[in-house]
Residue frames as qw, qx, qy, qz and C-alpha x, y, z in Angstrom:
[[0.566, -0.456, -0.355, 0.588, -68.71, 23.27, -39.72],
 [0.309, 0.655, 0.112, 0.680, -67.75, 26.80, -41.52],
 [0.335, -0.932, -0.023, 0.137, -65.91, 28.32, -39.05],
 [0.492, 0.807, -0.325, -0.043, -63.04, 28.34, -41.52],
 [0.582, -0.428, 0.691, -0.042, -60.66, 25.59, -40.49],
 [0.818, 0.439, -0.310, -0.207, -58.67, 23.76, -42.80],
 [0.888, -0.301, 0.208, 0.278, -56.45, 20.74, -42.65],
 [0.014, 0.767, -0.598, -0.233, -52.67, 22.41, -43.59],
 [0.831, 0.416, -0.368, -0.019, -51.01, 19.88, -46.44],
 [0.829, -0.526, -0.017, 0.189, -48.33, 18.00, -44.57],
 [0.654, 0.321, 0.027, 0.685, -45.25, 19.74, -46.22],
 [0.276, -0.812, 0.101, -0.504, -46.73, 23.23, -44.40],
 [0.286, 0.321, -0.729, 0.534, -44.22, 23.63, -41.26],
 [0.685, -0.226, -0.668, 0.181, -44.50, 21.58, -38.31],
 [0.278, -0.840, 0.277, -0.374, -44.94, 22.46, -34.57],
 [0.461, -0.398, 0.774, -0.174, -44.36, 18.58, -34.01],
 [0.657, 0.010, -0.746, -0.104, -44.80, 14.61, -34.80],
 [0.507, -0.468, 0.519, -0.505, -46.38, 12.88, -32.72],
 [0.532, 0.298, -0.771, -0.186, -45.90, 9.22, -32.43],
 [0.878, -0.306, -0.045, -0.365, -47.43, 6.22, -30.54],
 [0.054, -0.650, 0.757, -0.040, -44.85, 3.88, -28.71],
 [0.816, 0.148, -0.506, -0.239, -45.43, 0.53, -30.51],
 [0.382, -0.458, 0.606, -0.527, -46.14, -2.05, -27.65],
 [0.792, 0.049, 0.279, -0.541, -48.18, -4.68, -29.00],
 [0.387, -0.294, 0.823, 0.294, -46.18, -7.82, -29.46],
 [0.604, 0.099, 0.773, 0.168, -48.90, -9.14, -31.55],
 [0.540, 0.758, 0.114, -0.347, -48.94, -6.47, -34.22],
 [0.460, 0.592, -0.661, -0.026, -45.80, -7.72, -35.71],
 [0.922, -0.185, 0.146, -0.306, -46.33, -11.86, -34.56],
 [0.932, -0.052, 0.140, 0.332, -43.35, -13.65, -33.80],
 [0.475, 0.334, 0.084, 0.810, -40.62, -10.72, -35.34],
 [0.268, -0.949, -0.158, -0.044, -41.59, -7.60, -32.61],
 [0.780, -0.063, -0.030, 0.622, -37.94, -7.66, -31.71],
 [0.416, -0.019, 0.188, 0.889, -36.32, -5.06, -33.69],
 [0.067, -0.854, -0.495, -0.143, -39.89, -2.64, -33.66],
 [0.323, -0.869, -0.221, 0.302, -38.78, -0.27, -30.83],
 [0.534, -0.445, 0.239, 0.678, -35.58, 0.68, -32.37],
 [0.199, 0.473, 0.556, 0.653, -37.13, 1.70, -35.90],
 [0.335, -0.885, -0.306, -0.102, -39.34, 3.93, -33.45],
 [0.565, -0.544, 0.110, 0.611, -35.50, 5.30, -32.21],
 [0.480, -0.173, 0.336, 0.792, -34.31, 5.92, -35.31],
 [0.065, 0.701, 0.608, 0.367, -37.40, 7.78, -36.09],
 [0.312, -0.941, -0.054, 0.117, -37.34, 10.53, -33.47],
 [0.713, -0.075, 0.286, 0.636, -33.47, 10.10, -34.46],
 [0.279, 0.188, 0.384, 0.860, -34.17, 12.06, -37.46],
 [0.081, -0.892, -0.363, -0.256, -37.19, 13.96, -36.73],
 [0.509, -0.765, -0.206, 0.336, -35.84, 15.60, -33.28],
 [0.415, -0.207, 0.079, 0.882, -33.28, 18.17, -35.35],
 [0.007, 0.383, 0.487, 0.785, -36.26, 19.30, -37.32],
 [0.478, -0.445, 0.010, -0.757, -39.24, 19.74, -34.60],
 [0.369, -0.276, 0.760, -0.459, -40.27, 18.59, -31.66],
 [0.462, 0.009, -0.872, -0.163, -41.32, 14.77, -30.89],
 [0.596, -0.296, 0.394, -0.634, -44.32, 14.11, -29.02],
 [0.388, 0.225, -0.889, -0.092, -44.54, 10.53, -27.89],
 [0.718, -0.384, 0.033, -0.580, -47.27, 8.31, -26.21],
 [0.249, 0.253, -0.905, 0.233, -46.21, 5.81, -23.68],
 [0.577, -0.591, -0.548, -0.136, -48.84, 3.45, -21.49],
 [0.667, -0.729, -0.113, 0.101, -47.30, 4.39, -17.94],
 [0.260, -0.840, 0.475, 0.018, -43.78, 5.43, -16.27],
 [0.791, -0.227, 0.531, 0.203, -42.29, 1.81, -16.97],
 [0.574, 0.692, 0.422, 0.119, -42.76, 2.40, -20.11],
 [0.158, 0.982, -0.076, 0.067, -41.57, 5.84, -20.22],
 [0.575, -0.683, 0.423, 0.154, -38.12, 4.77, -18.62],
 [0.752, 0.152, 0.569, 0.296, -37.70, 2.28, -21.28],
 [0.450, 0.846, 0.200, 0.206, -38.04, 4.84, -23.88],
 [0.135, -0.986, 0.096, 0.004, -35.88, 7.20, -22.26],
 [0.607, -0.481, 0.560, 0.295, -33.23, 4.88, -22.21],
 [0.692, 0.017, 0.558, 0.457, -33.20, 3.66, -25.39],
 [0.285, 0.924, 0.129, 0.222, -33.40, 7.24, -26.92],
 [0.183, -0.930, 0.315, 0.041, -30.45, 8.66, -24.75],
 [0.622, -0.285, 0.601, 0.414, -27.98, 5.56, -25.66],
 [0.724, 0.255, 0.462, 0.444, -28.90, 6.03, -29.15],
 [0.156, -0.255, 0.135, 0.945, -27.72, 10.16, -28.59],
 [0.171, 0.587, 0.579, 0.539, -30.93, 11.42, -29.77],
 [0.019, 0.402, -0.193, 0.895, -31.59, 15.46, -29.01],
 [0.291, -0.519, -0.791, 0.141, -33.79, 14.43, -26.12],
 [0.102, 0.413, 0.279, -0.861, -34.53, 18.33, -25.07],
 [0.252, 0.153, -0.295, -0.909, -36.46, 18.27, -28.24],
 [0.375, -0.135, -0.916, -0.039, -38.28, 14.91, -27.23],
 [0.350, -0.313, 0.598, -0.650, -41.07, 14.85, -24.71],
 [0.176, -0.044, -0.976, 0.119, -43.08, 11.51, -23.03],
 [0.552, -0.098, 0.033, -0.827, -47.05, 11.43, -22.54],
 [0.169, 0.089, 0.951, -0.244, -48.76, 8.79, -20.13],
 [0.626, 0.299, 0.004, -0.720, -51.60, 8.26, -22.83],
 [0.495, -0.255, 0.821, 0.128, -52.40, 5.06, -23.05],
 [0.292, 0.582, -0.485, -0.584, -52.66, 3.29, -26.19],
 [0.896, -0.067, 0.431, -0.079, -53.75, -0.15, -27.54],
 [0.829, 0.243, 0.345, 0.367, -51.44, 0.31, -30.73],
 [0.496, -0.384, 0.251, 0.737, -48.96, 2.40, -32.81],
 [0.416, 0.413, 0.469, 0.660, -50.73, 3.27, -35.50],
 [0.164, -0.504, -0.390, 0.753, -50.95, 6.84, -34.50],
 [0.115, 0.122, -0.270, -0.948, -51.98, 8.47, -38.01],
 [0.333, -0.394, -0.804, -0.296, -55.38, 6.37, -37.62],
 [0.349, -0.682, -0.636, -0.096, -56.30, 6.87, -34.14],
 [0.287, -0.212, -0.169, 0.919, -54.28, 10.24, -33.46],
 [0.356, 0.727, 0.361, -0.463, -56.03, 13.47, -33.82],
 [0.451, 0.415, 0.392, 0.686, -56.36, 15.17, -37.30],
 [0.102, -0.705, -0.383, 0.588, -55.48, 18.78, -36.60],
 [0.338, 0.743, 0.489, 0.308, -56.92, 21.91, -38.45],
 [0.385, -0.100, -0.205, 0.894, -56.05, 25.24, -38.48],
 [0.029, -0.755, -0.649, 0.085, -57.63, 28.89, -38.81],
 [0.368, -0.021, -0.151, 0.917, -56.82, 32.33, -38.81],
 [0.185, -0.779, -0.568, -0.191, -58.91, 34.52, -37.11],
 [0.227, -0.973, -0.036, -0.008, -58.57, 38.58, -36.33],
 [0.293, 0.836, -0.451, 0.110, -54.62, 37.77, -37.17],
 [0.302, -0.434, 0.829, -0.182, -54.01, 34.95, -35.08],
 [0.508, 0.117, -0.849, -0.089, -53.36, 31.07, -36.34],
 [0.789, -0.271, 0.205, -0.512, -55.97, 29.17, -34.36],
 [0.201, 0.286, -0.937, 0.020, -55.45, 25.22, -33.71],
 [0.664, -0.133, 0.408, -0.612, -57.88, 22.37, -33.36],
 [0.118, -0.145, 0.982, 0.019, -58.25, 18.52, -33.23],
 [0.841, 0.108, -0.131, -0.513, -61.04, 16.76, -34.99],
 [0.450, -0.180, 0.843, -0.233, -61.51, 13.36, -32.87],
 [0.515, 0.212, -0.724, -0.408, -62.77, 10.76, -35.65],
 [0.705, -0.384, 0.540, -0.253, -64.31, 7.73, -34.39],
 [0.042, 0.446, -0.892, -0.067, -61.76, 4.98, -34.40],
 [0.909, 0.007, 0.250, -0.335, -63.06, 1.31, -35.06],
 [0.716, -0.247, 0.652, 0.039, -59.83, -0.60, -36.06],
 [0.102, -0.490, 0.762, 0.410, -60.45, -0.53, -39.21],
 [0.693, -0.194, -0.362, -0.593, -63.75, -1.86, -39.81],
 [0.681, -0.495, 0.357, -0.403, -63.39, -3.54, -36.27],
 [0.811, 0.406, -0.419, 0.050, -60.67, -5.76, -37.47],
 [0.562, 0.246, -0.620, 0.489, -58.17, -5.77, -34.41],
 [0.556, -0.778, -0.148, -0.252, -59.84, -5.44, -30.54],
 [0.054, -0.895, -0.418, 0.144, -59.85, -3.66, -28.44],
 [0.361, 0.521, 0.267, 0.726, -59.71, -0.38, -29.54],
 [0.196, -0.854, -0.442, -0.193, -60.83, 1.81, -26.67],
 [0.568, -0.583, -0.057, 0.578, -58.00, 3.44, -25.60],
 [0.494, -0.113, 0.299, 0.809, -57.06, 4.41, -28.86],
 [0.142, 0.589, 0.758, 0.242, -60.23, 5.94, -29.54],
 [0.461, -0.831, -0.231, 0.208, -60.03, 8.59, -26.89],
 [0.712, -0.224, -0.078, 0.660, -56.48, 9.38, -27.83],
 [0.106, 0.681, 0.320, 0.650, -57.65, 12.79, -29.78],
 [0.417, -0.824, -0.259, -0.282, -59.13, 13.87, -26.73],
 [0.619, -0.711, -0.014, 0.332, -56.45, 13.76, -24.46],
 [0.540, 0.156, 0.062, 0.825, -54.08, 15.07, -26.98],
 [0.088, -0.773, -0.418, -0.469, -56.54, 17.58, -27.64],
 [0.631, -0.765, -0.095, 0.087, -56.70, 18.50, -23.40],
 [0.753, -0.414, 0.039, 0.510, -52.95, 18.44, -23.46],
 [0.233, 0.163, 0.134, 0.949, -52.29, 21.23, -25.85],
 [0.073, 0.411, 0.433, -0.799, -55.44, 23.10, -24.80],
 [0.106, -0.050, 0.702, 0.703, -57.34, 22.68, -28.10],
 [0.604, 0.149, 0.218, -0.752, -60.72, 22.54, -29.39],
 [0.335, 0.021, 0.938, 0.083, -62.26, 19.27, -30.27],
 [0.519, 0.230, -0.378, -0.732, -64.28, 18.53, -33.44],
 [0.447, -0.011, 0.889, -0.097, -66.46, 15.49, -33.22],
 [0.438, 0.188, -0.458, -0.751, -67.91, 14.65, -36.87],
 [0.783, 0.044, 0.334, -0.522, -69.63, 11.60, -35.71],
 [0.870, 0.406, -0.252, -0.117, -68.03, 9.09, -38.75],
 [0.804, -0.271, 0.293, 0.440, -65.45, 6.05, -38.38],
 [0.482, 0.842, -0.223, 0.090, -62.25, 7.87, -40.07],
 [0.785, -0.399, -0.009, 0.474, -59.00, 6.87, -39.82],
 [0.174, -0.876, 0.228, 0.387, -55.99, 9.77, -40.94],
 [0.470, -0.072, 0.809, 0.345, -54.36, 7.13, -43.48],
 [0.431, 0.364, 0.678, 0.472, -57.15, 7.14, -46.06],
 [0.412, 0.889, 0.193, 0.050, -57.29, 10.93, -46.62],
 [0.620, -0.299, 0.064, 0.723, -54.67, 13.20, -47.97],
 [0.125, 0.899, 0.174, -0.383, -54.71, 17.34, -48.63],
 [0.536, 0.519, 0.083, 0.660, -53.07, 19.92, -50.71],
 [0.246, -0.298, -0.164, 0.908, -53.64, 22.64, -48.36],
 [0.064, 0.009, 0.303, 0.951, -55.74, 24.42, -50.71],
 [0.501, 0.208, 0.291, -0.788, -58.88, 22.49, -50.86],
 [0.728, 0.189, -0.568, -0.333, -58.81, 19.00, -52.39],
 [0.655, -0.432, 0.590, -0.190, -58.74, 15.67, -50.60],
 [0.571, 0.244, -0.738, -0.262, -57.37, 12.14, -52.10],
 [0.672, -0.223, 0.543, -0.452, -59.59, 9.05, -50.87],
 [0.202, 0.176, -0.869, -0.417, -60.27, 5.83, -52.24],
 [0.748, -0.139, -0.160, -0.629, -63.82, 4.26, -52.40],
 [0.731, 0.053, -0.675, 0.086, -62.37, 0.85, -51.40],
 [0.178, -0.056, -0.620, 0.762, -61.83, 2.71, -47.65],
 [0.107, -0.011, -0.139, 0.984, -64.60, 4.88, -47.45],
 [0.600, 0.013, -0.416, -0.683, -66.91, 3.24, -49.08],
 [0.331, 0.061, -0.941, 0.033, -66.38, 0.09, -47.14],
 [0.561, -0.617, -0.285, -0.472, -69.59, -0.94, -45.07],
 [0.651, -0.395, -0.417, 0.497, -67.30, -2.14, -41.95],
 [0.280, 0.147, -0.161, 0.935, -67.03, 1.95, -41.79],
 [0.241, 0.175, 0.286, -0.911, -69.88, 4.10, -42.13],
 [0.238, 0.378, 0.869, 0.214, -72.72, 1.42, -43.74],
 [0.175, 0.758, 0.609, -0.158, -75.61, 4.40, -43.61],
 [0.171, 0.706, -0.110, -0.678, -73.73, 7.19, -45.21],
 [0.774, 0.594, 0.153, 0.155, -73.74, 7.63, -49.04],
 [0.677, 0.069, 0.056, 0.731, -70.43, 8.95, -50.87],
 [0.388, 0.439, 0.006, 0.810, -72.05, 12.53, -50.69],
 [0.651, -0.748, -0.084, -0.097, -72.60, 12.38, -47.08],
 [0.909, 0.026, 0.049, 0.414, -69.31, 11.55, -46.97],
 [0.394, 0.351, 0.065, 0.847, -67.79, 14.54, -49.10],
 [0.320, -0.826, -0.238, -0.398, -69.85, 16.46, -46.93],
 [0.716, -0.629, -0.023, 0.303, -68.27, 15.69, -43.86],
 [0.593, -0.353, 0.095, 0.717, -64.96, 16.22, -45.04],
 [0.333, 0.582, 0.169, 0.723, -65.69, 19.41, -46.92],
 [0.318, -0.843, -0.169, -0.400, -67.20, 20.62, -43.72],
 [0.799, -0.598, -0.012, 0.061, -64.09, 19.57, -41.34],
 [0.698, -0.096, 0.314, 0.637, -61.03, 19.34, -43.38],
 [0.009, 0.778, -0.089, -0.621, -61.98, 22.67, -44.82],
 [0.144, -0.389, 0.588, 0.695, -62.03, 21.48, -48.62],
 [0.631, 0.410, -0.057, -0.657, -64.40, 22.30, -51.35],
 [0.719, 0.428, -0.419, -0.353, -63.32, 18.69, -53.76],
 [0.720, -0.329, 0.611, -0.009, -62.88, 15.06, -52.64],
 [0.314, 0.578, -0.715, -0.235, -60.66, 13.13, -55.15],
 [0.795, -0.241, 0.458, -0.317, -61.69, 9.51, -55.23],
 [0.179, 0.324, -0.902, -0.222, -58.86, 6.46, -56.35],
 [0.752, -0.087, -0.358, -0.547, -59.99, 2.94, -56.33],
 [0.957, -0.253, -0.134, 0.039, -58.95, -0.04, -54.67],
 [0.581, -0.769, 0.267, -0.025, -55.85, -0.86, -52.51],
 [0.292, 0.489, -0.822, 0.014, -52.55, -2.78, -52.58],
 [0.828, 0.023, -0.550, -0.107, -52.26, -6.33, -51.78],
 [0.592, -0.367, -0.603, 0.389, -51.99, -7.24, -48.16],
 [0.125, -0.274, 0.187, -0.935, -53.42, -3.72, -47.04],
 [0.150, -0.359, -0.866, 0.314, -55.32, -4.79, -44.08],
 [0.087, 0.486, 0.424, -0.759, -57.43, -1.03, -43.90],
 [0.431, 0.787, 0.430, -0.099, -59.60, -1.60, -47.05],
 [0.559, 0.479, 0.294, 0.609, -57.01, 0.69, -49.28],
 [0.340, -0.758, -0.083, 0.550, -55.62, 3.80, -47.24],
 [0.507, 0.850, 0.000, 0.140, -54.37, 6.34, -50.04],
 [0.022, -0.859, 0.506, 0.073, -51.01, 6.60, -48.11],
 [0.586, -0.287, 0.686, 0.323, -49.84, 3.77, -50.05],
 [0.522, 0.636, 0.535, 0.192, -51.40, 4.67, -52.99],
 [0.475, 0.568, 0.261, 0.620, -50.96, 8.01, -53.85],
 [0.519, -0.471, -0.233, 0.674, -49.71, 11.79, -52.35],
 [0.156, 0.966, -0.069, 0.197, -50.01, 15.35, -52.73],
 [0.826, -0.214, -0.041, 0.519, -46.49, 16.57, -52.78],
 [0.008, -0.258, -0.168, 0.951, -47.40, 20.13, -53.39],
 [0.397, 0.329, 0.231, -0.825, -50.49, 22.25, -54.15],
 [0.682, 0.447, -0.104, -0.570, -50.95, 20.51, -57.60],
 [0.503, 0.404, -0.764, 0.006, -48.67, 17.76, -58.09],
 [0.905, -0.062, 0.160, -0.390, -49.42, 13.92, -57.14],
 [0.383, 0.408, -0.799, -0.220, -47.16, 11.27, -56.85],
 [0.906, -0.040, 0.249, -0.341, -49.01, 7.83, -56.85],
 [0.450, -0.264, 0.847, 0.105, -46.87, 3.94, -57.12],
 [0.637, 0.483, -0.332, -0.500, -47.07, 2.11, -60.53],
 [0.742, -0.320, 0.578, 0.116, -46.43, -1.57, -61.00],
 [0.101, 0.716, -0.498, -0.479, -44.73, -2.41, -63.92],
 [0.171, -0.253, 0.952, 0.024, -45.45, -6.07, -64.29],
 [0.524, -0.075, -0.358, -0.770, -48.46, -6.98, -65.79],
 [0.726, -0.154, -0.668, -0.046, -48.53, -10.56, -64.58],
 [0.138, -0.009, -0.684, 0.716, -48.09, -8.72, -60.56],
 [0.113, -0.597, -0.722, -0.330, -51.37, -8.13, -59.06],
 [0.294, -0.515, -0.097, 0.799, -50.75, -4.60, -58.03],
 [0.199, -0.273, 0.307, 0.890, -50.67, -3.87, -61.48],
 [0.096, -0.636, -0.693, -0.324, -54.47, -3.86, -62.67],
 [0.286, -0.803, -0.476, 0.216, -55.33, -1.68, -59.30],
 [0.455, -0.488, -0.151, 0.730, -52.36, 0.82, -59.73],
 [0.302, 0.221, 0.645, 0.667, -52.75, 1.33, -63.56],
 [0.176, -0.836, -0.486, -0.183, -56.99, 2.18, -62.52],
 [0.346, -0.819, -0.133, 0.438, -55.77, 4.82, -59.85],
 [0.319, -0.355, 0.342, 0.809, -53.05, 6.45, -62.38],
 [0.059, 0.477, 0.536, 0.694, -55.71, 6.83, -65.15],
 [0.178, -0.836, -0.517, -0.052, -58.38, 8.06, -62.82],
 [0.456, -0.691, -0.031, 0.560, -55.80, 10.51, -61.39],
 [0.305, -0.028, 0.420, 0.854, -54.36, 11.55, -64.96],
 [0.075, -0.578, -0.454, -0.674, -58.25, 12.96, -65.46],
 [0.428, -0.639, -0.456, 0.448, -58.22, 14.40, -62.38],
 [0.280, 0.712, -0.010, 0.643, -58.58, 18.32, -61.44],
 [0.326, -0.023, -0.469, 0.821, -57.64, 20.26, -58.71],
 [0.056, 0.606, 0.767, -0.204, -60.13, 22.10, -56.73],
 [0.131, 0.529, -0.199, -0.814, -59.47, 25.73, -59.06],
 [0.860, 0.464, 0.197, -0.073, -60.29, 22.86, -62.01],
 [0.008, 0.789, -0.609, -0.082, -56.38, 22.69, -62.72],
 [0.954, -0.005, -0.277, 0.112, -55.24, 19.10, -63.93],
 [0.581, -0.719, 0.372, 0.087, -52.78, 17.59, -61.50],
 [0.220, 0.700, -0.672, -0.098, -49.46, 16.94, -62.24],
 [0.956, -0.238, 0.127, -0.115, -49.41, 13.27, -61.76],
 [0.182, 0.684, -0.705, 0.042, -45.49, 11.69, -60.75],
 [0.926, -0.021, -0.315, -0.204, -44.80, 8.11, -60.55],
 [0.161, -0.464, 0.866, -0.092, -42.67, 5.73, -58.00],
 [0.488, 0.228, -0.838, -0.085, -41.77, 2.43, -58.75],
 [0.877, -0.408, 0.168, -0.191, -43.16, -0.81, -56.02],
 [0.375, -0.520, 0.745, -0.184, -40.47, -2.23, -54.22],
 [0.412, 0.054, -0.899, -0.137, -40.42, -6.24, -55.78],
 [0.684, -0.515, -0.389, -0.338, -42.98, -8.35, -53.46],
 [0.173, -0.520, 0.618, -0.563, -42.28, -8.23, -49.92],
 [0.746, -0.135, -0.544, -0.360, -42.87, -11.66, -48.34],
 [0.043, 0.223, -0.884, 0.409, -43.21, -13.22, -44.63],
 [0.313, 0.007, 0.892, -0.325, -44.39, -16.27, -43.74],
 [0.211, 0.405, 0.843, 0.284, -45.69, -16.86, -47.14],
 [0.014, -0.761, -0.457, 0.460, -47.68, -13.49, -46.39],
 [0.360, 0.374, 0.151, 0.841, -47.28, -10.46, -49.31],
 [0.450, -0.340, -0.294, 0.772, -46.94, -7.47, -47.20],
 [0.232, 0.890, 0.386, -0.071, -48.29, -3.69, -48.24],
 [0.455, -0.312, 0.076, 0.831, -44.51, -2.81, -49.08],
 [0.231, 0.803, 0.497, 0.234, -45.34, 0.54, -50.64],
 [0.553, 0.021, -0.159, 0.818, -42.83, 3.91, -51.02],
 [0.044, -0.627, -0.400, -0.667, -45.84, 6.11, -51.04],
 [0.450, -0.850, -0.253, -0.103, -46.05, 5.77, -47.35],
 [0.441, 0.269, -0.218, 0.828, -43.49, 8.54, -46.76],
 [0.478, -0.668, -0.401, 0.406, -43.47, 11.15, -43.84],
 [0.315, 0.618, 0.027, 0.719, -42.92, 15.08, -44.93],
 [0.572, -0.694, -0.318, 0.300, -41.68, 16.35, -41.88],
 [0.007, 0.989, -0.043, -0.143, -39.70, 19.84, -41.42],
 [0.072, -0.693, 0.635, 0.333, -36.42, 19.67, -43.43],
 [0.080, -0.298, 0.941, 0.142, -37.08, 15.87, -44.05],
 [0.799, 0.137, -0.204, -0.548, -39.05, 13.65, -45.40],
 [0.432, -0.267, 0.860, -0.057, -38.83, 9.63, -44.12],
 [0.603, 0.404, -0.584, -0.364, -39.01, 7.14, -47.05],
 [0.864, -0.226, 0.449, -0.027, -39.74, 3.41, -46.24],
 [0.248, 0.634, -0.688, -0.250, -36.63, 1.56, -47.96],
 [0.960, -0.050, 0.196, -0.194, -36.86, -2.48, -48.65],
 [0.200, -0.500, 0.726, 0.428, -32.91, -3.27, -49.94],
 [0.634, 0.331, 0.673, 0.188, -34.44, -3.80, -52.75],
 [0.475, 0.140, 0.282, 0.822, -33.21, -2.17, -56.58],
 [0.070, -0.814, -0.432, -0.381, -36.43, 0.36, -56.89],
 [0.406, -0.721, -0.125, 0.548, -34.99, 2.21, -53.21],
 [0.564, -0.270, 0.170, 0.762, -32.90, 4.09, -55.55],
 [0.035, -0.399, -0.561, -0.724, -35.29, 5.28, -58.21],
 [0.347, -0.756, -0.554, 0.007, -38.19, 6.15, -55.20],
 [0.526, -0.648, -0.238, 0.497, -35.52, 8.20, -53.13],
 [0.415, 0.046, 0.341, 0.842, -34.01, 9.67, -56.14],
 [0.039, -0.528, -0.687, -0.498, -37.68, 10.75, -57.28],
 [0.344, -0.867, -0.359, 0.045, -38.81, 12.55, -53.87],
 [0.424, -0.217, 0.092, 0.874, -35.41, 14.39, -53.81],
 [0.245, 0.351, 0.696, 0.577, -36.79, 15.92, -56.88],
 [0.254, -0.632, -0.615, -0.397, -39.82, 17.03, -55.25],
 [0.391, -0.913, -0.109, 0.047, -38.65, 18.22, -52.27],
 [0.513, 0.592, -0.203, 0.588, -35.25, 20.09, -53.20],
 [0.273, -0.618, 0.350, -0.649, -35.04, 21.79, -49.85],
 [0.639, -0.583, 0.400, -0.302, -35.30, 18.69, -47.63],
 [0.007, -0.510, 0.838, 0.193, -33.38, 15.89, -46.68],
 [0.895, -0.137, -0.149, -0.397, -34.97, 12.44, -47.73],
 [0.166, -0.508, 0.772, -0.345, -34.09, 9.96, -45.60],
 [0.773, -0.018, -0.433, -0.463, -34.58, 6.06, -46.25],
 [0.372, -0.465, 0.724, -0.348, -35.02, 3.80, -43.55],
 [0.407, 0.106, -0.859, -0.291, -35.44, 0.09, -44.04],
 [0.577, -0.031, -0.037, -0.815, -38.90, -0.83, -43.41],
 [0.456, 0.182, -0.850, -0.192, -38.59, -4.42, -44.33],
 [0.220, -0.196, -0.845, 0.446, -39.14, -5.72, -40.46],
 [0.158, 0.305, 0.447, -0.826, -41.79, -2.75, -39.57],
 [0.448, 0.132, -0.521, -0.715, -43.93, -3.76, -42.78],
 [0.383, -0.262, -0.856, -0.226, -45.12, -7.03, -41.45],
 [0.193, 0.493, 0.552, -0.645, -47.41, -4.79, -38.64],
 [0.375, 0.557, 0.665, 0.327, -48.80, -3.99, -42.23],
 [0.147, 0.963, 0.211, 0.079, -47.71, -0.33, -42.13],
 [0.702, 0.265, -0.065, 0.658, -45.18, 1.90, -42.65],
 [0.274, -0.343, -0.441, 0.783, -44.03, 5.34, -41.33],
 [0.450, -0.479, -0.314, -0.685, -47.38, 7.71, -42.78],
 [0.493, -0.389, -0.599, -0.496, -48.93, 5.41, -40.77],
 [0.678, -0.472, -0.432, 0.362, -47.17, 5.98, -37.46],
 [0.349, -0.158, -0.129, 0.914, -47.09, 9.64, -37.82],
 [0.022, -0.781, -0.623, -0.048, -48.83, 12.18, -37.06],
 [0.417, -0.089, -0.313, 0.848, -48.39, 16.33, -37.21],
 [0.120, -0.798, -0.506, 0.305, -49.24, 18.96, -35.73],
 [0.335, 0.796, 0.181, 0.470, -49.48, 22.12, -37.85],
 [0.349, 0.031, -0.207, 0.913, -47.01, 25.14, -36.72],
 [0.077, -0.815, -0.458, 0.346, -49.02, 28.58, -35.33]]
């Protein structure tokens, strides 16, 4: 693309989050219940730090929301409602990914519109959410980037500087892009995401429905420093795939040639419904302005994970929310957030 756009690391300040309003009974089958309110206490805590953009299907919708944000006292001036429909919640898949710029002194802003496919075309239909770039895009007044490849927003993650972290188990998968190679690939995203080195882990957690997204795997958490999930158990089967991704990541450089710092968090014991093992996974955290959301599972590791991203981010607040119920849609909050770089 070289018109100098880069994707800003997600710890760089926020103008917003935007977030998808989780409708589909049957992404969480038989236990949707308690969804919407995890989707409260989300804007809860974002809405003191930056604004909350939110997609609703229609006005019924929107009412519903409004209510059950203003009983549960959340700053609603800092809240606003967008009739964009939606076929699902996972907004860091089929949201835009936006870039920045600075040109002649002034911070530029633009949306690069991926094309969306579910997931290797794993959950129809998908055509609402496909589009949703674009109308964000229209609604702040943006330019649109169309690279032409299935991407979802999940399996990359920046520094800001000019690395990406992928995993070959997403990217590589043929339900994605079957005719590109891996340095067609790094092409694209050196030419869109504005970064000169693509970082590639290996395979996924257990019950990760999107082929192995890196936000459960592993995070920049500043310019050089990486914290990726470790199982401890030999006899878990996490702990072959996490072990590969922590060596490959301990010979890893940065894109100056700078090993990364590489920090561990603990997995959360197995997470289990309906016989099902879940993608429970603390990696998919949410660095938002002041704060940082932390999936929590009451389970002993919460304490060591939250203790660990303190650490890392001294200056904000971390904030664990219990994840347990919003884990069997097979994601966590990465994967239902989405921001939008500051100007």
């Amino acid at each position: 693309m070289s018109l100098g756009f880069r994707m800003p690391a997600e710890w760089e300040a926020h103008a917003a989050t935007w977030l998808s309003w989780p409708h589909k009974e049957a992404s969480w089958p038989g236990n949707f219940g308690p969804i919407p309110a995890i989707w409260v206490e989300m804007t809860k805590v974002l809405a003191p730090h930056e604004h909350v953009d939110i997609l609703v299907n229609d006005e019924a919708a929107a009412d519903v929301v409004t209510g059950l944000l203003r009983a549960a006292k959340v700053n609603l001036p800092n809240v606003s409602l967008h009739r964009i429909a939606t076929d699902d919640a996972w907004i860091r898949d089929h949201g835009p990914t936006f870039v920045t710029r600075e040109l002649r002194g002034k911070r530029e802003l633009a949306a690069i519109d991926w094309i969306y496919n579910a997931w290797g075309g794993k959950y129809p239909p998908w055509n609402n959410d496909d589009v949703v770039p674009n109308h964000i895009a229209a609604h702040l007044g943006v330019p649109v980037f169309e690279p032409g490849i299935v991407l979802e927003g999940g399996s990359i993650d920046v520094n800001g500087f000019g690395t990406v972290l992928t995993t070959e188990a997403c990217l590589l998968n043929p339900n994605r892009n079957p005719n590109l190679s891996k340095a067609q690939i790094e092409r694209c995203l050196s030419d869109y995401l504005g970064v000169r080195k693509t970082l590639w882990l290996g395979d996924g957690i257990v019950g990760d429905d999107t082929d192995g997204h890196i936000d459960d795997l592993a995070r920049f958490v500043g310019p050089n420093t990486v914290v990726t999930v470790i199982e401890e158990d030999p006899s878990d089967e996490n702990h072959r795939v996490l072990r590969d991704n922590y060596e490959r990541l301990s010979q890893m450089t940065d894109q100056d040639g700078q090993a990364l710092r590489v920090v561990t968090l603990p997995m959360p014991a197995p997470v289990l419904y309906e016989g099902q093992r879940l993608p429970a996974s603390y990696a998919n955290f949410y660095i938002a302005n002041g704060v940082v959301l932390v999936p929590v599972f009451n389970d002993p590791n919460d304490a060591s994970a939250l203790s660990t991203l303190q650490q890392l981010f001294p200056t904000r607040k971390i904030v664990g929310i219990n994840a347990r119920e919003m884990v069997w849609g097979l994601g966590s909050f990465h994967c239902v957030t989405q921001q939008q770089p500051a100007l």
